[in-house]
mmCIF file as gemmi writes it, N, C-alpha and C atoms, coordinates in Angstrom:
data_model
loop_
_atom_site.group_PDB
_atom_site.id
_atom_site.type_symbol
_atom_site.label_atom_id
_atom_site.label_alt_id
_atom_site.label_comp_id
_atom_site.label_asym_id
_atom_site.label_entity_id
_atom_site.label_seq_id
_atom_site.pdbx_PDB_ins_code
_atom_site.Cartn_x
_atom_site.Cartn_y
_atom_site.Cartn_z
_atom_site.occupancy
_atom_site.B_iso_or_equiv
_atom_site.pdbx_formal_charge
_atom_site.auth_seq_id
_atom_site.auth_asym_id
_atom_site.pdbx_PDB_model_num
ATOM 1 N N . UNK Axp A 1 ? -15.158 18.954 -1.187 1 0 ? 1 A 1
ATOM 2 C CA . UNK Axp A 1 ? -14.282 17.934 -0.634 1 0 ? 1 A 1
ATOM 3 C C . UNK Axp A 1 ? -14.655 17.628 0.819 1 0 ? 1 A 1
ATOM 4 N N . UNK Axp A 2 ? -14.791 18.846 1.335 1 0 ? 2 A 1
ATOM 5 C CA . UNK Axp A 2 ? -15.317 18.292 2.746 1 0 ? 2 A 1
ATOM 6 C C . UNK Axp A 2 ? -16.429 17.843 3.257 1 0 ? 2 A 1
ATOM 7 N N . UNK Axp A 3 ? -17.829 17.737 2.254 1 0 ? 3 A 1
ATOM 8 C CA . UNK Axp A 3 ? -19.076 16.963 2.142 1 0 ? 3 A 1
ATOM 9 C C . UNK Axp A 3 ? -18.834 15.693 1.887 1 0 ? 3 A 1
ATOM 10 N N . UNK Axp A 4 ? -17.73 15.125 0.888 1 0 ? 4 A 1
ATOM 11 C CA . UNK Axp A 4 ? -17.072 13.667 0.217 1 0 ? 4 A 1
ATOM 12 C C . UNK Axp A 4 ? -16.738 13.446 1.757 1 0 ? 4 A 1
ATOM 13 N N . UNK Axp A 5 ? -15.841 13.907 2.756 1 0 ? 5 A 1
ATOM 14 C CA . UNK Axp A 5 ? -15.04 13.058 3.57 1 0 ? 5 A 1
ATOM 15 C C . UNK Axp A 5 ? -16.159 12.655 4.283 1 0 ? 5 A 1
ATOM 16 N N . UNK Axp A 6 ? -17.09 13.62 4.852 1 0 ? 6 A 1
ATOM 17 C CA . UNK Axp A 6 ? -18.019 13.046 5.972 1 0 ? 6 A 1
ATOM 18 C C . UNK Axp A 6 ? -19.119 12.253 5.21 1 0 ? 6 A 1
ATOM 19 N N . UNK Axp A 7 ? -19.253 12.004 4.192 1 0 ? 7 A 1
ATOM 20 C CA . UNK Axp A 7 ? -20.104 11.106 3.492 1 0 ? 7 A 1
ATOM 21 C C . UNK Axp A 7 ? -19.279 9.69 3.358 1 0 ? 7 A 1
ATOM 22 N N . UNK Axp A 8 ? -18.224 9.775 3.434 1 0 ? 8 A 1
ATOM 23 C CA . UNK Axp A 8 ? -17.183 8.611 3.222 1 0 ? 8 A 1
ATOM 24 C C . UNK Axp A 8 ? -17.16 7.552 4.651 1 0 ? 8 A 1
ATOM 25 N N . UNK Axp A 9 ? -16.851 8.787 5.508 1 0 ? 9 A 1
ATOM 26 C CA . UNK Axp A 9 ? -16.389 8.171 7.118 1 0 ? 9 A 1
ATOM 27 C C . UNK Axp A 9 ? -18.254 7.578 7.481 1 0 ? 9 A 1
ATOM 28 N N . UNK Axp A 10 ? -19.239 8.288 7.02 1 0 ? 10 A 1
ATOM 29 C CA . UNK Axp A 10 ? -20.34 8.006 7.756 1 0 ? 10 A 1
ATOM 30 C C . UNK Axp A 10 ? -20.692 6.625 6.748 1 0 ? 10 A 1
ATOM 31 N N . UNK Axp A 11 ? -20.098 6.379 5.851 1 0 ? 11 A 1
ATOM 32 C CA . UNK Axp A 11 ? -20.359 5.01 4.72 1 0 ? 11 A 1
ATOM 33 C C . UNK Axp A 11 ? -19.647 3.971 5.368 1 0 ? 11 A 1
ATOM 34 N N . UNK Axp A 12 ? -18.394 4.384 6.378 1 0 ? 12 A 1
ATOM 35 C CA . UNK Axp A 12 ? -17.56 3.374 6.891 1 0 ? 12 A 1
ATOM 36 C C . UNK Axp A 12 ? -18.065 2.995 8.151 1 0 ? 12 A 1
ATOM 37 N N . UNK Axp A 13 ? -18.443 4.122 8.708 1 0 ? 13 A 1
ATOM 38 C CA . UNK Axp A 13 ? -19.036 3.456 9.949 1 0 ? 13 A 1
ATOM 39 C C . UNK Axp A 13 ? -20.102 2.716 10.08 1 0 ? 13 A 1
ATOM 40 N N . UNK Axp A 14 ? -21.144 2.929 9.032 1 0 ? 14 A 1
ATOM 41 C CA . UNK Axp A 14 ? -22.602 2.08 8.506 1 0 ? 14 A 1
ATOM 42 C C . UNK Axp A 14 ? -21.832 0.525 8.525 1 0 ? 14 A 1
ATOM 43 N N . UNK Axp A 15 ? -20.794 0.511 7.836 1 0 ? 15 A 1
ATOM 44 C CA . UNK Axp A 15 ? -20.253 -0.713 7.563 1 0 ? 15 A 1
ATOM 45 C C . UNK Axp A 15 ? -19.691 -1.096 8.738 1 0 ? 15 A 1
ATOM 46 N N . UNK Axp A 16 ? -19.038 -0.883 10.102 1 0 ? 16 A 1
ATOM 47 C CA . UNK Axp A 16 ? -18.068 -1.326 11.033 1 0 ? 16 A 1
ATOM 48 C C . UNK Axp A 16 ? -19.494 -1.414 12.281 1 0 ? 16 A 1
ATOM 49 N N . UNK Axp A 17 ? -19.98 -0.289 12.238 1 0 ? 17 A 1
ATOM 50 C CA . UNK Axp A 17 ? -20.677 -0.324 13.659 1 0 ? 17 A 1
ATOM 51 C C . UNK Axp A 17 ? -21.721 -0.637 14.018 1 0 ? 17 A 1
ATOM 52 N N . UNK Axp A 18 ? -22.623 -1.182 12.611 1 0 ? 18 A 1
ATOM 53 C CA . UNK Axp A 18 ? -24.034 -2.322 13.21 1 0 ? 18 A 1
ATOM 54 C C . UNK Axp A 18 ? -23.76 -3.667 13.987 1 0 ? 18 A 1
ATOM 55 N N . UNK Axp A 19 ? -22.678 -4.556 13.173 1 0 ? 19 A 1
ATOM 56 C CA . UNK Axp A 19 ? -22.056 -5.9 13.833 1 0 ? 19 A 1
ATOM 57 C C . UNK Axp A 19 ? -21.72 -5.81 14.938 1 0 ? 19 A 1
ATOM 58 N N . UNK Axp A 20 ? -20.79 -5.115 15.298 1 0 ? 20 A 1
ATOM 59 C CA . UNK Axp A 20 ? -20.313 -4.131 16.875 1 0 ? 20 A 1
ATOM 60 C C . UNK Axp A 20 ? -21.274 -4.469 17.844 1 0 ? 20 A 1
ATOM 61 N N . UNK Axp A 21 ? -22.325 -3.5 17.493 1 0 ? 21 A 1
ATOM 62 C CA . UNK Axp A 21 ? -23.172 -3.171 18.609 1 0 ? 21 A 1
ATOM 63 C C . UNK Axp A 21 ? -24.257 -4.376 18.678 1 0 ? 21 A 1
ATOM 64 N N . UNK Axp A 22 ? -24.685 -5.189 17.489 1 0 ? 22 A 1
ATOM 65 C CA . UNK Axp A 22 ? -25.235 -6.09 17.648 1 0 ? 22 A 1
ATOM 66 C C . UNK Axp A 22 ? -24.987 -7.289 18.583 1 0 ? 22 A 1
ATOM 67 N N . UNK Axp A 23 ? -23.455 -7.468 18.273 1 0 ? 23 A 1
ATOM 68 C CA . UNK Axp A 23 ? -22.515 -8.658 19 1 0 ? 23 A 1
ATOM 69 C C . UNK Axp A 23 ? -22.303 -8.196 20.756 1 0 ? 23 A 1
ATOM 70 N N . UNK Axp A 24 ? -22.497 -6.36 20.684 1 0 ? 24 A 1
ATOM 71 C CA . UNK Axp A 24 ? -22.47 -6.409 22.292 1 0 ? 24 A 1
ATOM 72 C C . UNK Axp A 24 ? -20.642 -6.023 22.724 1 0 ? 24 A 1
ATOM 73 N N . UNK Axp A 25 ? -20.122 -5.733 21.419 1 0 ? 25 A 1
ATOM 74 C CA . UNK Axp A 25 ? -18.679 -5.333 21.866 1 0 ? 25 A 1
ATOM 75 C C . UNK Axp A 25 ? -18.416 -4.063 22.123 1 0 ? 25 A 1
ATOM 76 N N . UNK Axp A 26 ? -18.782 -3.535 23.045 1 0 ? 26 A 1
ATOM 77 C CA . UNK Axp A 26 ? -19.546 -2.39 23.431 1 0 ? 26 A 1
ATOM 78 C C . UNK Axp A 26 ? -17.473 -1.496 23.313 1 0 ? 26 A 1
ATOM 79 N N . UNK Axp A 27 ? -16.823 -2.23 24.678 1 0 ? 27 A 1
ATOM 80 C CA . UNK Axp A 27 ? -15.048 -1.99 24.054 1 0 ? 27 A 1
ATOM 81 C C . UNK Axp A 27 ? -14.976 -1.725 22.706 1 0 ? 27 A 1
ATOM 82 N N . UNK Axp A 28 ? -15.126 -2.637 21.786 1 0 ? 28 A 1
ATOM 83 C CA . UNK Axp A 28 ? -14.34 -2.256 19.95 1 0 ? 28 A 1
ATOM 84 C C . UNK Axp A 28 ? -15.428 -1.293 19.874 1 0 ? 28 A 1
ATOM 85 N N . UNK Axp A 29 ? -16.216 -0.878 20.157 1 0 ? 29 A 1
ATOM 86 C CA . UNK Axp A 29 ? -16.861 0.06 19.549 1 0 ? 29 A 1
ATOM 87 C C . UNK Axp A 29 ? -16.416 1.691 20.176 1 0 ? 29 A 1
ATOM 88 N N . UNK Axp A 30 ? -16.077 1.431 21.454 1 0 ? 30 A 1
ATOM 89 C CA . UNK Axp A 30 ? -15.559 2.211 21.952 1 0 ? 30 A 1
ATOM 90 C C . UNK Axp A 30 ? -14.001 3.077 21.446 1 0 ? 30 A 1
ATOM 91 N N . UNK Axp A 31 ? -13.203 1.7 21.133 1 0 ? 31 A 1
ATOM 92 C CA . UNK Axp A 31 ? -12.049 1.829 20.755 1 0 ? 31 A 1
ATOM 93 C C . UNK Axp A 31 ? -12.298 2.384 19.13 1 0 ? 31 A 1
ATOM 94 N N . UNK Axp A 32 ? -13.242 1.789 18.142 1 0 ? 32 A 1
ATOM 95 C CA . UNK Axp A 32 ? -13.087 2.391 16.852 1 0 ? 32 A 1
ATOM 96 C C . UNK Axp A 32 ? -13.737 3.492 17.004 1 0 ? 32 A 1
ATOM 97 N N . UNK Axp A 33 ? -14.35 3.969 17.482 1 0 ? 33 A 1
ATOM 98 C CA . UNK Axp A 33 ? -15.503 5.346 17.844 1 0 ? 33 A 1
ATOM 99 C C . UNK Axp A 33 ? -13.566 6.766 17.7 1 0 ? 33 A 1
ATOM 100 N N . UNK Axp A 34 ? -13.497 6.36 18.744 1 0 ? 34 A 1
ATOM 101 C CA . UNK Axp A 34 ? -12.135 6.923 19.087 1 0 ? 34 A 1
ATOM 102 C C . UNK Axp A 34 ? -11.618 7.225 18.381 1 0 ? 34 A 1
ATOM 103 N N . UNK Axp A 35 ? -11.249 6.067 17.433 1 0 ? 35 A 1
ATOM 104 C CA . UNK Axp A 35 ? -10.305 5.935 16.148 1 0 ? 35 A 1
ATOM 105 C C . UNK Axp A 35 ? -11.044 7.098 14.786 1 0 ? 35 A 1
ATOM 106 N N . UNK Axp A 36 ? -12.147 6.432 14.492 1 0 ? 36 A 1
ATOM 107 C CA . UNK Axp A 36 ? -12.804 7.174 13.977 1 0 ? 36 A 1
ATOM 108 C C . UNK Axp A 36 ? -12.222 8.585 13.967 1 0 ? 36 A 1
ATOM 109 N N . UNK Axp A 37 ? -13.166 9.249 15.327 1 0 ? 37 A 1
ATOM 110 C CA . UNK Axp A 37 ? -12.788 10.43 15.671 1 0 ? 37 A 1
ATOM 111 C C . UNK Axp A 37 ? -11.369 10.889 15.44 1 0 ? 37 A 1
ATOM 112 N N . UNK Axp A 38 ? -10.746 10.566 15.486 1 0 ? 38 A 1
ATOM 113 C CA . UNK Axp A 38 ? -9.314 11.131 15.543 1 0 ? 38 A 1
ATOM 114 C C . UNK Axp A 38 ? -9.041 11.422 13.962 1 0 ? 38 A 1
ATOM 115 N N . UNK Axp A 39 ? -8.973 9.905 12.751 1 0 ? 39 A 1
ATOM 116 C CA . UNK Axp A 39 ? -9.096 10.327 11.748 1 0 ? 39 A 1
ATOM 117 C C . UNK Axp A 39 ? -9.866 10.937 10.704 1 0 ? 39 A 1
ATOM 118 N N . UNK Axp A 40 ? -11.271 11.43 11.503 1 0 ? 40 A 1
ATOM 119 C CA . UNK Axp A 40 ? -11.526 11.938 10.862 1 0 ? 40 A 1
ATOM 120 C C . UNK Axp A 40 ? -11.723 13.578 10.508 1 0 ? 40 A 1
ATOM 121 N N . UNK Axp A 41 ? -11.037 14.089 12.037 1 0 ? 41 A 1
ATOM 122 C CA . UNK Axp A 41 ? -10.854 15.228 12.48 1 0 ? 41 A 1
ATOM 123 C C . UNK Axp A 41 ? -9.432 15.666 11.64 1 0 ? 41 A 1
ATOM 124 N N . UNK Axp A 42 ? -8.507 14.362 11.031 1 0 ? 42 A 1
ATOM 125 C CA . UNK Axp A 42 ? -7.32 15.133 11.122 1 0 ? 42 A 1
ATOM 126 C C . UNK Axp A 42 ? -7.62 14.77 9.281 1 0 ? 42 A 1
ATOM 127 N N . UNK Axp A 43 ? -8.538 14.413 8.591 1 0 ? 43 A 1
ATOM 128 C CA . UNK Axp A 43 ? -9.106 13.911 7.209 1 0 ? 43 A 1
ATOM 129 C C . UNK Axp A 43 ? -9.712 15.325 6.989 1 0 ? 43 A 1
ATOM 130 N N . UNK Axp A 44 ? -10.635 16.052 7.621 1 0 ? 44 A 1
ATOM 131 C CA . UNK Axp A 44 ? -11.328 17.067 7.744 1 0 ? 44 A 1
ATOM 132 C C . UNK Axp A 44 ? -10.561 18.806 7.78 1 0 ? 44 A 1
ATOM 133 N N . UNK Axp A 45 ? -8.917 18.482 8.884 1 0 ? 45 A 1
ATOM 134 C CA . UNK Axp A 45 ? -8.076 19.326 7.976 1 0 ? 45 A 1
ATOM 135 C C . UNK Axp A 45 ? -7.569 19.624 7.587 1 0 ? 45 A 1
ATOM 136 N N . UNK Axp A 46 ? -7.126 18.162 6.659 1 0 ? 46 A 1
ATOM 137 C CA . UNK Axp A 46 ? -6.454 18.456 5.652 1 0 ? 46 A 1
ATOM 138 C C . UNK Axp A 46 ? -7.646 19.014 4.459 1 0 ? 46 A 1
ATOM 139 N N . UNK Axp A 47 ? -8.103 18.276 4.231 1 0 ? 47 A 1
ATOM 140 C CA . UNK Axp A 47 ? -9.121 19.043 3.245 1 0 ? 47 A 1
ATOM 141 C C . UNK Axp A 47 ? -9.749 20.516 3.438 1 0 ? 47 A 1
ATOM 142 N N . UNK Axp A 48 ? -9.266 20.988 4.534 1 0 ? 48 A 1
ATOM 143 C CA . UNK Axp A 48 ? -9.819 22.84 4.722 1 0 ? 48 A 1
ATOM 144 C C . UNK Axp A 48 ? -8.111 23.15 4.212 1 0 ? 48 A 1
ATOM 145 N N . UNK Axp A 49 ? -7.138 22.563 3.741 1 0 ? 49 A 1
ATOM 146 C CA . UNK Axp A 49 ? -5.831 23.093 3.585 1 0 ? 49 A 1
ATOM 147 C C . UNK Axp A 49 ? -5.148 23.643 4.911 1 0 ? 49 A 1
ATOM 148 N N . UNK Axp A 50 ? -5.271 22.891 6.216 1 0 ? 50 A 1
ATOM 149 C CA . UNK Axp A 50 ? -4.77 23.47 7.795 1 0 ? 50 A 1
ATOM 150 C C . UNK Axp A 50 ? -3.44 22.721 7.194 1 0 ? 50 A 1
ATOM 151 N N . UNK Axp A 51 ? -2.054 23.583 7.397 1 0 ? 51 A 1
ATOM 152 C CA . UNK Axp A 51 ? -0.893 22.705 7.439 1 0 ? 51 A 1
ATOM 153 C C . UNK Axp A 51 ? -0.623 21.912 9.119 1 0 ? 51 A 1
ATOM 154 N N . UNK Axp A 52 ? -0.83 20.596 8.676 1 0 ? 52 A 1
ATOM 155 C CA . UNK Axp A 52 ? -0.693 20.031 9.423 1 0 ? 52 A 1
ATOM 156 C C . UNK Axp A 52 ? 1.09 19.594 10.073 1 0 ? 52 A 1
ATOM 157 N N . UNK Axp A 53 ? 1.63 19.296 11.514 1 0 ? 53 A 1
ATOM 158 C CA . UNK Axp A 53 ? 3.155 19.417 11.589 1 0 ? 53 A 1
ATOM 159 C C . UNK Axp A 53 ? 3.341 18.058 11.085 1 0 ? 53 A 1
ATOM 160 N N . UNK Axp A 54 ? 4.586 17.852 11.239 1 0 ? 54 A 1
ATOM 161 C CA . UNK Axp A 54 ? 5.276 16.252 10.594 1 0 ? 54 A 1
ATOM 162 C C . UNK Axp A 54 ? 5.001 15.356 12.023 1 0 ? 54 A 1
ATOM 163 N N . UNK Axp A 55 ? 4.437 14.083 11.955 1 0 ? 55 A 1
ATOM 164 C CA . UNK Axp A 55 ? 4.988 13.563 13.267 1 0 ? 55 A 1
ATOM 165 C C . UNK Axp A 55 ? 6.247 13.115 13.7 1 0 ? 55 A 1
ATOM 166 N N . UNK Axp A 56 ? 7.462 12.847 12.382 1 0 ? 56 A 1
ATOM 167 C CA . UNK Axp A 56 ? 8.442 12.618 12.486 1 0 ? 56 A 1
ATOM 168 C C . UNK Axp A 56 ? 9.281 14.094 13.196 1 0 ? 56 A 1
ATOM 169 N N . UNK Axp A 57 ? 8.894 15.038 13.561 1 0 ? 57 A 1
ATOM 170 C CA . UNK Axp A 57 ? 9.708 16.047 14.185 1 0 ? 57 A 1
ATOM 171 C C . UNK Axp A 57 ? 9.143 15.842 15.909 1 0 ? 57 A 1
ATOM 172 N N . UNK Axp A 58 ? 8.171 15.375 16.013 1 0 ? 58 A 1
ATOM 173 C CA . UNK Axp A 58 ? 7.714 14.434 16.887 1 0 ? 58 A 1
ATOM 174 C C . UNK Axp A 58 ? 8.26 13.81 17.833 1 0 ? 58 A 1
ATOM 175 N N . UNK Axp A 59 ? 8.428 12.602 17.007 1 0 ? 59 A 1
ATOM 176 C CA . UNK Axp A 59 ? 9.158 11.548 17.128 1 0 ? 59 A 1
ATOM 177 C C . UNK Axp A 59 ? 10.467 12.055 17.993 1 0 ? 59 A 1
ATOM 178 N N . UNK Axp A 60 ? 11.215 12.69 16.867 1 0 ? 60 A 1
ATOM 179 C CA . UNK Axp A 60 ? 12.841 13.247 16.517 1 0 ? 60 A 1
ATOM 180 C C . UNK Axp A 60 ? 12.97 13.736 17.841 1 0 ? 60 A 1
ATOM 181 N N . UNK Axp A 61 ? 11.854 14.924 18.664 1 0 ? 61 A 1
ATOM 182 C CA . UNK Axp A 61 ? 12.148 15.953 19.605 1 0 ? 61 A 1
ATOM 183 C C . UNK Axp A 61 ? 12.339 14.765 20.804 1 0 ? 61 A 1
ATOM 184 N N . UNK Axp A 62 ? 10.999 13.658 21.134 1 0 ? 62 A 1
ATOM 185 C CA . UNK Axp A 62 ? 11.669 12.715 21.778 1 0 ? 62 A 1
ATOM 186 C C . UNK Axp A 62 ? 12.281 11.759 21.957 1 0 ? 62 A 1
ATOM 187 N N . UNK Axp A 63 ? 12.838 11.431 21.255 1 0 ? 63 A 1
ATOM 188 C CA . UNK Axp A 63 ? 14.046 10.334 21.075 1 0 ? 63 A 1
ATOM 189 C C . UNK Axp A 63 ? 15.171 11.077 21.586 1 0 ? 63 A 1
ATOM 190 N N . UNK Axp A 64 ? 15.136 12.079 20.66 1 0 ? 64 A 1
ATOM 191 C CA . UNK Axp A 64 ? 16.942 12.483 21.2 1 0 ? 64 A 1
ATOM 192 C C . UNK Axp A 64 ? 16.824 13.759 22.252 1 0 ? 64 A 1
ATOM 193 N N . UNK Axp A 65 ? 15.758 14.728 22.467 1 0 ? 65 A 1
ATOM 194 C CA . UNK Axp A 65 ? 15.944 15.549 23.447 1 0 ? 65 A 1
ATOM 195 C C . UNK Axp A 65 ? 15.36 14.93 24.868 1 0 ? 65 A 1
ATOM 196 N N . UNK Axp A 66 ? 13.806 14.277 24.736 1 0 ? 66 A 1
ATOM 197 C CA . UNK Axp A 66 ? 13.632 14.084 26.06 1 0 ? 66 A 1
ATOM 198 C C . UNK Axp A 66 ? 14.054 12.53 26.089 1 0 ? 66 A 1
ATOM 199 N N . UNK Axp A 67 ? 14.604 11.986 25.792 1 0 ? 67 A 1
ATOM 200 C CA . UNK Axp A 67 ? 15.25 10.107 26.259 1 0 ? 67 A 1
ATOM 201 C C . UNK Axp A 67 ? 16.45 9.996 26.12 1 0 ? 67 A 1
ATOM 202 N N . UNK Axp A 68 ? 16.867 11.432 25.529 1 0 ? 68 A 1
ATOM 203 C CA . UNK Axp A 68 ? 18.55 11.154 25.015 1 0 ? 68 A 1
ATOM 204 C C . UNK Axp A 68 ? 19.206 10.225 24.405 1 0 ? 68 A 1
ATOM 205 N N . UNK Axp A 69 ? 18.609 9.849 23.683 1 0 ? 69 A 1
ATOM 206 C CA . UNK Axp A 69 ? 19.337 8.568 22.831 1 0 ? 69 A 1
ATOM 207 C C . UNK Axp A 69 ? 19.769 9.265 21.138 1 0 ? 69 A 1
ATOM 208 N N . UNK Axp A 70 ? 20.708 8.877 20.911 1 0 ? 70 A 1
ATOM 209 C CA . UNK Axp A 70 ? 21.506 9.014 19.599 1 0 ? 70 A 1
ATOM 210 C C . UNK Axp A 70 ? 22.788 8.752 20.078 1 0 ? 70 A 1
ATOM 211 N N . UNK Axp A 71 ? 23.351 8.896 18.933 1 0 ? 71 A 1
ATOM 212 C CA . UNK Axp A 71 ? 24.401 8.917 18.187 1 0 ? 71 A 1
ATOM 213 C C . UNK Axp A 71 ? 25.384 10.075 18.875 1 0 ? 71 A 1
ATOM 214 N N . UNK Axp A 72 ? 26.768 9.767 19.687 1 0 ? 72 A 1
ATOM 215 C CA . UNK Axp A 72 ? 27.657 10.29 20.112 1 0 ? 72 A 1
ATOM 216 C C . UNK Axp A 72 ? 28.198 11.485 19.104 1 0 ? 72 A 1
ATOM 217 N N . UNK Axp A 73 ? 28.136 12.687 19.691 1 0 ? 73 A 1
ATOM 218 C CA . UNK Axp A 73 ? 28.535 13.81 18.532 1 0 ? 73 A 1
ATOM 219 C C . UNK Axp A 73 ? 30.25 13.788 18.214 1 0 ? 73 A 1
ATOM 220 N N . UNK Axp A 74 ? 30.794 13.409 17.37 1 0 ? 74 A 1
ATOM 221 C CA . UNK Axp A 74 ? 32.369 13.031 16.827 1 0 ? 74 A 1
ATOM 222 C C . UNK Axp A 74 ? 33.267 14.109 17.43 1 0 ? 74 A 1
């Protein structure tokens, strides 16, 4: 499974990042490079089985602990 992902992501980037660099958008390439990276680091472990956290507990911790916003406790 983890030979499939990096054979997958390196099939996507063949496809996104010749036009890119041809056209000179040196930024979007920068910005999907990034992107890339990020999903494919977090594609890579899930497939080793790493439990990954929720981002919704995330979310949850700042909304209501560090911005204080909710719902008045009754």
């Amino acid at each position: 499974m983890f030979i499939l992902v990096i054979v997958v992501f390196c099939l996507l980037a063949l496809s996104d990042f010749p036009s890119l660099i041809k056209g000179g958008k040196w930024k979007a390439v920068v910005v999907l490079g990034c992107f890339y990276a990020g999903v494919l680091t977090l594609a890579l472990l899930m497939s080793l089985d790493v439990k990954l956290p929720s981002p919704f507990v995330g979310m949850q911790e700042l909304i209501v602990d560090v911005l204080h916003l909710g719902y008045p406790k009754p």
